[in-house]
C-alpha positions as CSV (number, residue, x, y, z in Angstrom):
1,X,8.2,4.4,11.7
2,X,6.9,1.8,9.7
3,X,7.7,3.8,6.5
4,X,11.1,3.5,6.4
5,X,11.0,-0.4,6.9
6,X,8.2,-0.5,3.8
7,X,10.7,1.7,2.1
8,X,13.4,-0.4,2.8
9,X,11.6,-3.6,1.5
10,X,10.4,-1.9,-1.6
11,X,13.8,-1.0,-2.3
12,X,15.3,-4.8,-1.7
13,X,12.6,-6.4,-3.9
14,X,12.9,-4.2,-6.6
15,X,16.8,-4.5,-6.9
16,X,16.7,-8.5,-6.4
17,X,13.6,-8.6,-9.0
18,X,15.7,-5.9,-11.4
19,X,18.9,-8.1,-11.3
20,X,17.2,-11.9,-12.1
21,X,15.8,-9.9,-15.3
22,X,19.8,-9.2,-15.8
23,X,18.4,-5.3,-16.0
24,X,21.7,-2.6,-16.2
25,X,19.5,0.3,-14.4
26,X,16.0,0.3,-12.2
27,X,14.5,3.1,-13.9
28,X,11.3,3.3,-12.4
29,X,9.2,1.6,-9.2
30,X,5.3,1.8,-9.3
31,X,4.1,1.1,-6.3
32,X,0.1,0.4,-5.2
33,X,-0.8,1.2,-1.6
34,X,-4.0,0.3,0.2
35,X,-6.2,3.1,1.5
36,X,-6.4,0.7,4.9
37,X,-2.2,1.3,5.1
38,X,-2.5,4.4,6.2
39,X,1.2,5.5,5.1
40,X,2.6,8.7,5.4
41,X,3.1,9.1,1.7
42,X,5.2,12.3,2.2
43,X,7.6,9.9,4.9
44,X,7.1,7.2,2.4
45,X,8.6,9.4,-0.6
46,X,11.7,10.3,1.8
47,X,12.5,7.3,3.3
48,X,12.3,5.4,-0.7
49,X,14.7,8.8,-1.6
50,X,17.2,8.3,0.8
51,X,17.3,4.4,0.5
52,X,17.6,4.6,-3.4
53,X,20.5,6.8,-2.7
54,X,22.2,4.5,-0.8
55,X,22.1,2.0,-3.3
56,X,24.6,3.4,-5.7
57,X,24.7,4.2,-9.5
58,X,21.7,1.1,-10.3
59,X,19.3,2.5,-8.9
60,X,20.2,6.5,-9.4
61,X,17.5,8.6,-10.9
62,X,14.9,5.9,-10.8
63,X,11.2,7.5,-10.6
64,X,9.1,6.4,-8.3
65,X,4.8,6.6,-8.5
66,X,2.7,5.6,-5.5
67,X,-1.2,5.2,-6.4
68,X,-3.2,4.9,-3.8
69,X,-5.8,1.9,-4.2
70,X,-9.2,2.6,-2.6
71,X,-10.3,0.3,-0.1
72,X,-13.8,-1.8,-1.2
73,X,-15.4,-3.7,0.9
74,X,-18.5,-6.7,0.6
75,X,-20.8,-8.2,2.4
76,X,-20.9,-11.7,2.6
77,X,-24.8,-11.4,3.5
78,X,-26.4,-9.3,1.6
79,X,-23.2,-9.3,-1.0
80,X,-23.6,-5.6,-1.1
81,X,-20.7,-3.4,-1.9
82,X,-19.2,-0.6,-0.4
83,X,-15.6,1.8,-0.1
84,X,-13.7,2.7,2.8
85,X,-14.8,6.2,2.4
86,X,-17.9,5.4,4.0
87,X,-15.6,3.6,7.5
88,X,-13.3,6.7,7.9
89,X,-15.7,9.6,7.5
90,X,-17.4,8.1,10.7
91,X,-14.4,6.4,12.9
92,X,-12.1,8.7,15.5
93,X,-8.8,8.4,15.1
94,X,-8.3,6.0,17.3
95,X,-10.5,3.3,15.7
96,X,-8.6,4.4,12.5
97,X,-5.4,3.4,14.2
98,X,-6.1,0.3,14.9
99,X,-7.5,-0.5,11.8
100,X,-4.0,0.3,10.2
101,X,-2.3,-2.3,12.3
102,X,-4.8,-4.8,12.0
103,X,-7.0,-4.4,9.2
104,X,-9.1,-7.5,10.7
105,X,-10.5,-5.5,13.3
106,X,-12.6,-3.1,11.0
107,X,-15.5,-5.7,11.4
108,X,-15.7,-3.9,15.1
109,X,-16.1,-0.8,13.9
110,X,-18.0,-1.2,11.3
111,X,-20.7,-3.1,9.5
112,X,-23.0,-3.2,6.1
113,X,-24.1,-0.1,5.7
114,X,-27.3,-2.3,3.4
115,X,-28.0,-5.1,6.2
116,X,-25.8,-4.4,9.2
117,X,-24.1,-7.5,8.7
118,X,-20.1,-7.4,10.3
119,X,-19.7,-10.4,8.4
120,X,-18.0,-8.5,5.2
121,X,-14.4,-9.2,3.5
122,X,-12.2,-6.3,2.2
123,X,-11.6,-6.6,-1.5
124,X,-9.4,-3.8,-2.6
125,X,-7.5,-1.5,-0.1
126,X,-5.5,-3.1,2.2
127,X,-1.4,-3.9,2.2
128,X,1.6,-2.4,-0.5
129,X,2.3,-3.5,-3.7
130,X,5.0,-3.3,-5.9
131,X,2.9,-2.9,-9.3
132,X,5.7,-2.8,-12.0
133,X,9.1,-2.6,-11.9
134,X,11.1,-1.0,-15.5
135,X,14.6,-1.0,-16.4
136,X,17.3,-1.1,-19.0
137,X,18.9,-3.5,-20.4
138,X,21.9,-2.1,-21.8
């Protein structure tokens, strides 16, 4: 599951990041993930629980909040705007599938609701971010 890897890189990158900024304790991860990722956030929470556990007394307690970032889409043609909402109420779950592996590939499945166009880039939406990162210093 591709959770637990994402879990498992989250985890790494916020420990490295905490420990150049000399920090005593990670006290809290935010975490922004694209409405294209498709994550299991339930299997997302877990695997981050389990991993921070791991990790010994730096990292104990520390709070993690996942927002999920809508995915926005534009047209390159017509420059008209548009959210994801509008893709997955329509796709199977097939399509949605490989969408999540590929986020490229949503220009087959989908087009400009203004001018039909499948000649649009994805603004917002897609991939996992580590937002902020907070610690102490004592």
């Amino acid at each position: 599951m591709h959770e637990w890897s994402l879990a498992e890189a989250v985890v790494e990158t916020a420990i490295d990041f905490a420990k150049k900024k000399q920090l005593t304790k990670l006290t809290k991860i935010k975490i922004r993930v694209g409405e294209l990722q498709q994550i299991e956030e339930d299997i997302f929470r877990y695997a981050l629980s389990e991993i921070l556990k791991l990790k010994g007394d730096f990292v104990k307690d520390t709070e993690i909040e996942i927002e999920e970032e809508e995915v926005v889409l534009k047209c390159r043609i017509c420059g008209h705007v548009w959210t994801g909402k509008e893709i997955f109420n329509i796709l199977g779950e097939d399509d949605k599938e490989a969408i999540h592996f590929l986020p490229e590939v949503a220009h087959t499945y989908t087009k400009c609701p203004s001018c039909g166009s499948t000649d649009f880039e994805i603004i917002k939406g897609r991939g996992l971010y580590i937002d902020s990162i907070t610690g102490d210093k004592s």
